[in-house]
C-alpha positions in Angstrom: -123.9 -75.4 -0.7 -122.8 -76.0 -4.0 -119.2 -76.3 -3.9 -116.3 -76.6 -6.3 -115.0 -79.7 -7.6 -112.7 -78.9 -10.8 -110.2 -76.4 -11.7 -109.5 -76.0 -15.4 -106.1 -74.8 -15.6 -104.7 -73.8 -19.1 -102.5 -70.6 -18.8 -100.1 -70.5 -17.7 -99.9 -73.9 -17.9 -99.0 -76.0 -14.7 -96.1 -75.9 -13.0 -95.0 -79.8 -12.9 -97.4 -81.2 -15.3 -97.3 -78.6 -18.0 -99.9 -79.2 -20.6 -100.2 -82.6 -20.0 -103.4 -81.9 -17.8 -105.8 -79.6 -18.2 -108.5 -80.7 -15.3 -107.5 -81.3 -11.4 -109.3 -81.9 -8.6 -110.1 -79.2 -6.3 -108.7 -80.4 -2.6 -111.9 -81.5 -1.1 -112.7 -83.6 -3.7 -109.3 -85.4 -3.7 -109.4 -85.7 0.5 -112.4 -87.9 1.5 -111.8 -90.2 -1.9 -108.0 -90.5 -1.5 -108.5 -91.2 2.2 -111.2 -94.2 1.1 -109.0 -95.6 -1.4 -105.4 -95.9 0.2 -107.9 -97.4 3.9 -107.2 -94.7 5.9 -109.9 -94.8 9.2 -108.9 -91.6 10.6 -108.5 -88.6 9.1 -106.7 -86.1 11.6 -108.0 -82.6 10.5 -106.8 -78.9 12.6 -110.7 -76.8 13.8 -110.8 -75.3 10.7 -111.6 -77.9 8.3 -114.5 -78.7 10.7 -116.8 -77.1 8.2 -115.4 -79.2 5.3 -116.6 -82.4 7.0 -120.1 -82.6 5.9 -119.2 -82.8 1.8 -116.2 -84.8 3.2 -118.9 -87.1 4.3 -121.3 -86.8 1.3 -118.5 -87.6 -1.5 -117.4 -90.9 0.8 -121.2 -92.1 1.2 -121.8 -91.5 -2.9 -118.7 -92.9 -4.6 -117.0 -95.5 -2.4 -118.8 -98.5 -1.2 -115.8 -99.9 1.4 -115.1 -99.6 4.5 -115.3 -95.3 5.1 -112.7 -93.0 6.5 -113.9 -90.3 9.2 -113.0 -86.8 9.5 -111.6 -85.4 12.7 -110.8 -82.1 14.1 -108.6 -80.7 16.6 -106.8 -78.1 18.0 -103.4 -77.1 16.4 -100.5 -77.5 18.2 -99.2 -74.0 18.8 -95.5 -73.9 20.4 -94.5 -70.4 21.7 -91.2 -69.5 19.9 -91.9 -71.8 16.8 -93.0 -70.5 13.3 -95.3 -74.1 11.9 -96.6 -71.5 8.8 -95.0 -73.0 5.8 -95.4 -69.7 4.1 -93.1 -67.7 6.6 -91.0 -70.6 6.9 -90.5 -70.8 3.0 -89.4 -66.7 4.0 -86.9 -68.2 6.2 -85.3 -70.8 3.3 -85.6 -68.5 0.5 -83.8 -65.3 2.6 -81.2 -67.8 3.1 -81.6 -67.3 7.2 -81.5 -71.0 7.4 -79.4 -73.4 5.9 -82.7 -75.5 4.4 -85.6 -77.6 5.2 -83.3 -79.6 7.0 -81.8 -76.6 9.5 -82.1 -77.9 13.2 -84.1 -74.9 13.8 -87.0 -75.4 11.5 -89.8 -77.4 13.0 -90.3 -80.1 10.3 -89.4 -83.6 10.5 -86.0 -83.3 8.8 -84.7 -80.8 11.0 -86.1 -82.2 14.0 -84.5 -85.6 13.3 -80.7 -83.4 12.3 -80.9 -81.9 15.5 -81.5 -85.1 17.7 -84.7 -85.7 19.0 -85.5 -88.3 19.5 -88.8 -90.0 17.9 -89.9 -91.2 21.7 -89.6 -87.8 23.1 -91.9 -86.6 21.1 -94.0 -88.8 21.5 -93.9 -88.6 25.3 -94.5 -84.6 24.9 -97.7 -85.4 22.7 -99.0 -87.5 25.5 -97.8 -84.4 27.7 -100.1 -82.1 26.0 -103.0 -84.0 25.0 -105.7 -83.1 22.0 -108.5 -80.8 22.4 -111.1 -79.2 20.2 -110.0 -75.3 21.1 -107.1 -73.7 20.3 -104.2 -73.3 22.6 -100.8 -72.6 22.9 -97.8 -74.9 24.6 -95.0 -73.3 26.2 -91.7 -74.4 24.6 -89.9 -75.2 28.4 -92.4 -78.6 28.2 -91.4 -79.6 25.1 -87.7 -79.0 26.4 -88.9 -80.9 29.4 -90.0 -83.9 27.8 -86.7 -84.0 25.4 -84.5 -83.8 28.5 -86.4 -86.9 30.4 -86.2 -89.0 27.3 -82.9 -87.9 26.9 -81.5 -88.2 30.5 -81.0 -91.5 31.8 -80.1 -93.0 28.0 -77.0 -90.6 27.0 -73.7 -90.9 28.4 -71.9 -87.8 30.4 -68.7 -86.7 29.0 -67.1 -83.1 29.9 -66.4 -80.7 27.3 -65.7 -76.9 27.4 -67.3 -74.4 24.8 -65.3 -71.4 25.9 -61.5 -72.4 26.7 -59.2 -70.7 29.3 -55.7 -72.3 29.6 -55.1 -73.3 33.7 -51.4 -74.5 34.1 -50.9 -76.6 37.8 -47.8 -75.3 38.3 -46.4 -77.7 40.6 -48.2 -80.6 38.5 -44.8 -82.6 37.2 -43.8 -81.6 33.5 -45.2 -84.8 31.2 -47.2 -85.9 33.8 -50.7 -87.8 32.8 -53.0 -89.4 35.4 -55.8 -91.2 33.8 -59.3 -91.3 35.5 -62.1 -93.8 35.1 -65.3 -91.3 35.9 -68.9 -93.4 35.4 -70.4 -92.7 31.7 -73.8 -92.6 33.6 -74.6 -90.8 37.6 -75.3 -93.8 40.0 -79.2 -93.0 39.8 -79.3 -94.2 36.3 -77.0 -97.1 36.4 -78.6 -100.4 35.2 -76.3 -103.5 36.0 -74.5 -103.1 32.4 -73.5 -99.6 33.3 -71.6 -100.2 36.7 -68.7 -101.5 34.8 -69.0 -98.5 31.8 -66.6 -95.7 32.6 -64.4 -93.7 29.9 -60.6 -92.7 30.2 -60.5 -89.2 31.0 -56.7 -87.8 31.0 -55.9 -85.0 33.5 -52.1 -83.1 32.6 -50.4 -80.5 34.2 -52.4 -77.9 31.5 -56.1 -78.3 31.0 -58.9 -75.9 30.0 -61.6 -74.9 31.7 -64.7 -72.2 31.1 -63.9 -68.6 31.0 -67.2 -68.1 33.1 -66.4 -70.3 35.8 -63.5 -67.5 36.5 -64.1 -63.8 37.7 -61.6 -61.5 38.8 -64.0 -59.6 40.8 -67.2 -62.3 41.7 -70.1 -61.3 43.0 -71.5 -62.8 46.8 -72.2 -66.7 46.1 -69.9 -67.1 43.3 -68.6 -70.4 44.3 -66.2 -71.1 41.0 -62.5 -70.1 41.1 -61.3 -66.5 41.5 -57.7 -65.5 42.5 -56.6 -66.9 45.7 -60.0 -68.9 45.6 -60.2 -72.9 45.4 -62.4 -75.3 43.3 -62.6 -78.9 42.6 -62.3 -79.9 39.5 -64.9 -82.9 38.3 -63.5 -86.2 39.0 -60.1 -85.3 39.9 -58.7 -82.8 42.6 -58.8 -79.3 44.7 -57.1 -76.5 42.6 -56.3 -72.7 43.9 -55.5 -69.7 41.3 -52.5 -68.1 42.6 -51.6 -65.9 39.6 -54.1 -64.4 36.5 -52.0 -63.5 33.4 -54.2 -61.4 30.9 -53.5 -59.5 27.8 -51.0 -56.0 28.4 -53.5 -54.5 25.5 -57.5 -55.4 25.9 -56.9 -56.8 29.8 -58.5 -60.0 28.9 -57.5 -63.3 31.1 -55.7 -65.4 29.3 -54.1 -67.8 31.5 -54.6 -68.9 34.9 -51.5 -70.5 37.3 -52.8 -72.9 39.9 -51.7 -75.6 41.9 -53.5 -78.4 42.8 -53.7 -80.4 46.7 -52.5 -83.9 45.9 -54.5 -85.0 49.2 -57.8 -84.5 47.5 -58.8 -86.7 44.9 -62.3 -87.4 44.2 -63.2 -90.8 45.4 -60.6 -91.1 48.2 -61.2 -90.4 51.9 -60.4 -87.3 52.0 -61.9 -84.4 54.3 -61.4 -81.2 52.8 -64.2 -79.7 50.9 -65.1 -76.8 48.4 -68.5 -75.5 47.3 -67.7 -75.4 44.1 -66.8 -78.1 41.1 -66.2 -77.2 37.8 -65.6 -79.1 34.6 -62.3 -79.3 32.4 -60.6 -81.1 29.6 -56.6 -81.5 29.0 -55.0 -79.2 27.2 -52.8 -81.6 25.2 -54.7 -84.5 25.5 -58.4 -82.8 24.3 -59.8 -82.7 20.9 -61.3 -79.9 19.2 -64.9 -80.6 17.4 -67.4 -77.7 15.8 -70.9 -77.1 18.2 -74.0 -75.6 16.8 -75.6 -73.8 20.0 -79.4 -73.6 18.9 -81.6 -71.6 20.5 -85.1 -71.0 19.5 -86.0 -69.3 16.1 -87.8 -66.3 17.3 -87.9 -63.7 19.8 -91.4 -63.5 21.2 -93.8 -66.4 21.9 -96.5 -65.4 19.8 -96.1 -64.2 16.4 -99.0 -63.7 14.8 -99.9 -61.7 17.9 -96.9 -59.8 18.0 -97.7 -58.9 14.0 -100.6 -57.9 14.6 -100.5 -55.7 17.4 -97.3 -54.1 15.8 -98.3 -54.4 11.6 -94.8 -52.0 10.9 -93.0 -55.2 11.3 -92.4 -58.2 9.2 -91.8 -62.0 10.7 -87.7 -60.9 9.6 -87.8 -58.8 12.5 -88.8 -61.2 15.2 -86.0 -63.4 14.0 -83.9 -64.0 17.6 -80.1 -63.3 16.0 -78.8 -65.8 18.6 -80.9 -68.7 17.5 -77.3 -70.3 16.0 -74.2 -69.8 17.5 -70.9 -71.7 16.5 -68.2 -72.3 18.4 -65.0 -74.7 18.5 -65.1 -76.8 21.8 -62.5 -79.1 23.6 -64.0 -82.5 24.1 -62.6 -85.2 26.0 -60.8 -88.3 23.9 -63.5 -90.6 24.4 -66.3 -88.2 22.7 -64.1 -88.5 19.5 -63.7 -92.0 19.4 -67.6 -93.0 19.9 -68.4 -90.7 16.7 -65.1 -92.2 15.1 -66.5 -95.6 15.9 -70.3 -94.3 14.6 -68.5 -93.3 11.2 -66.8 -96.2 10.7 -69.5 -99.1 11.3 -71.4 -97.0 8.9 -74.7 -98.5 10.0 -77.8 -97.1 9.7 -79.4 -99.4 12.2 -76.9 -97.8 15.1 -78.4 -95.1 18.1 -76.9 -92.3 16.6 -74.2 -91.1 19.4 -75.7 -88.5 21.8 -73.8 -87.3 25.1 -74.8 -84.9 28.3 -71.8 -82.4 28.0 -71.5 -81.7 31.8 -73.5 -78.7 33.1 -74.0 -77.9 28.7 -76.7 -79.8 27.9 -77.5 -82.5 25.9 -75.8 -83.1 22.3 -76.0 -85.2 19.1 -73.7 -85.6 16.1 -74.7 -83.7 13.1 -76.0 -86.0 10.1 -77.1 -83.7 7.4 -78.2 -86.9 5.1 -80.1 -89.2 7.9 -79.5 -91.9 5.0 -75.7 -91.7 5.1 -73.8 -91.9 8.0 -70.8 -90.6 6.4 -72.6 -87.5 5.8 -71.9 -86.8 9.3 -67.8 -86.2 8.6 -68.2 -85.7 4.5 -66.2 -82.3 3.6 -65.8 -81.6 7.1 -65.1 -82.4 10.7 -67.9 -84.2 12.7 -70.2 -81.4 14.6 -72.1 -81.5 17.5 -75.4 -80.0 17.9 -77.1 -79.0 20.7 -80.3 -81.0 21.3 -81.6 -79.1 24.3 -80.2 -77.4 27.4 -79.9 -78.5 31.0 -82.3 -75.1 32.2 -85.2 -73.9 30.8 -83.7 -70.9 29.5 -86.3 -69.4 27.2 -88.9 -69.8 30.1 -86.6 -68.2 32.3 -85.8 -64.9 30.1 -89.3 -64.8 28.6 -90.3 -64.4 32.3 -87.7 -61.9 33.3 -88.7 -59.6 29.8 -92.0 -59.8 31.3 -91.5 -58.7 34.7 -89.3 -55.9 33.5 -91.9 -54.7 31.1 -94.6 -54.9 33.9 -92.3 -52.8 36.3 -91.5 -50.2 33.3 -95.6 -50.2 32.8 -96.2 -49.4 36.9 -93.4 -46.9 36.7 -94.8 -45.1 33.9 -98.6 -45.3 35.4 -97.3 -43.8 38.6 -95.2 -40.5 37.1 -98.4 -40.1 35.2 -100.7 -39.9 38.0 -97.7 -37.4 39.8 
């Protein structure tokens, strides 16, 4: 073929160089040589540039006389749930439905590092999915997968609650604080160093705990607390609802009054048991701290599929509208003072602090500017983001939208057939 080397650009003249050029090189003439001259020995190409390799070659072989770079194709990594276009992510920044480049949603290095992966887990999910010459796709539960093994013996566990509801121990004594001294990491991933690591957690006569680990009316194998039912709360003891106080005008639970078994406090030889053991923080003794609750950016695994079996709709409407939700938690004291500790070295050399909220999922601090750590607290409290959950939720709901649609499919076949 005879193919293109030039572009002669003149009007409208270029948008960062002006007039100052007038000439510029055409991409596959600037690949192989710009590859040869900076000594780069592998140059990783997705299938379809597979038929730019032989001029590739040809330029290399004519006009550089050192060592050559090589051209080499692969498949593209496709991850259900992810846009990697940069022209329907550019959609995304210029609509304003993310915050930038840098969003925790959007797949690019920026926003990957904001949210908290780590470099190694990615790493261990490339390794997890290999490279191949044909195009697949990579379900997003093992990328989740290999974030939460990285993830999971190297953060500390700390208990926070996303979705207070005041419990008062009503025959807990008024100014009362016991202090407990829970493990920062499960037995299972204790090294020798981390035997001796435990955090004060405060437990008062009022603490909050989730509003779904409370029903008034549970369904069969609801083991959390319901009135007149019993739970154990983590680390500390056995509690029993004995009054719900809710609101005259909507009817919504707003309190719970409890009292608490001195007899059974975790760690102690004690008998009684309970199925169910839920997390909590202290009312007067928790801190309050911003969490972004990310989920991923679209609603369907494919879409360039989905576009193209339905072309009415535009990438806009694929959006998932749940993909960021904010909320105000109640952290423990110790969760404060590590990122108060983080700010404060301002080191850039430093882990940033990440933490397994207790049956949450795993978290990181929010640093907006990954060359500033002050950016995590500048104009604003520190924030948590969520780095990935504890279940493979998307897996578990794409799974569920498909075996609803396949039921709704066989119903419709059969009152057709009738």
């Amino acid at each position: 073929r005879d193919p293109l080397i030039y572009r002669i650009k003149t009007t409208p003249p270029h948008h960062r160089t002006k007039d100052e050029w007038k000439i510029y090189p055409m991409y596959d003439f600037a690949h192989p040589l710009s590859d040869a001259i900076e000594g780069v020995t592998h140059s990783i190409c997705t299938l379809e540039f597979d038929v730019h390799r032989p001029l590739y070659d040809w330029l290399v072989d004519k006009l550089y006389t050192g060592p050559r770079p090589y051209q080499y194709e692969m498949g593209r990594l496709n991850l259900d749930y992810t846009l990697t276009s940069k022209r329907k992510l550019l959609t995304l920044v210029n609509d304003g439905l993310v915050s930038g480049w840098n969003d925790p949603r959007m797949p690019t290095i920026a926003g990957i590092r904001r949210k908290g992966i780590p470099p190694e887990a990615i790493q261990r999910f490339c390794k997890m999915v290999g490279v191949a010459r044909s195009e697949s796709r990579v379900e997003m539960d093992m990328m989740e997968s290999a974030i939460r093994e990285e993830l999971n013996d190297k953060t500390p566990r700390v208990m926070a609650v996303l979705k207070p509801l005041k419990v008062v121990l009503t025959n807990w004594e008024e100014g009362k604080v016991e202090t407990l001294e829970p493990p920062l990491f499960p037995e299972a991933f204790q090294t020798e160093q981390d035997q001796t690591r435990t955090r004060h957690v405060p437990l008062t006569r009022e603490i909050y705990i989730e509003q779904d680990d409370f029903m008034i009316d549970p369904p069969k194998k609801y083991f959390r607390l319901r009135p007149g039912g019993e739970v154990r709360l983590r680390y500390g003891y056995i509690i029993k609802c004995e009054e719900v106080i809710t609101d005259p005008k909507t009817g919504e639970v707003v309190e719970l009054r409890c009292t608490y078994d001195p007899d059974t406090k975790s760690g102690t030889k004690q008998t009684r048991k309970v199925k169910g053991t839920i997390h909590w923080v202290s009312a007067t003794h928790g801190k309050d701290l911003d969490v972004n609750l990310y989920e991923s950016m679209l609603q369907v695994p494919n879409a360039d599929e989905t576009l193209a079996q339905e072309p009415d709709k535009t990438i806009l409407d694929l959006i998932n509208p749940n993909s960021l939700v904010k909320r105000t938690a109640k952290v423990e004291p110790y969760v404060m003072d590590t990122i108060s500790k983080y700010v404060d070295a301002n080191d850039l050399e430093q882990a940033l602090p990440r933490f397994q909220l207790e049956r949450q999922g795993f978290f990181a601090v929010d640093l907006p500017d990954p060359s500033d750590v002050k950016s995590a607290v500048k104009d604003q409290p520190p924030t948590l983001n969520r780095v990935v959950g504890l279940r493979d939720t998307w897996a578990k709901i794409d799974q569920k939208q498909r075996k609803n649609n396949n039921n709704n499919n066989e119903k419709g076949g059969e009152k057709s057939a009738g």
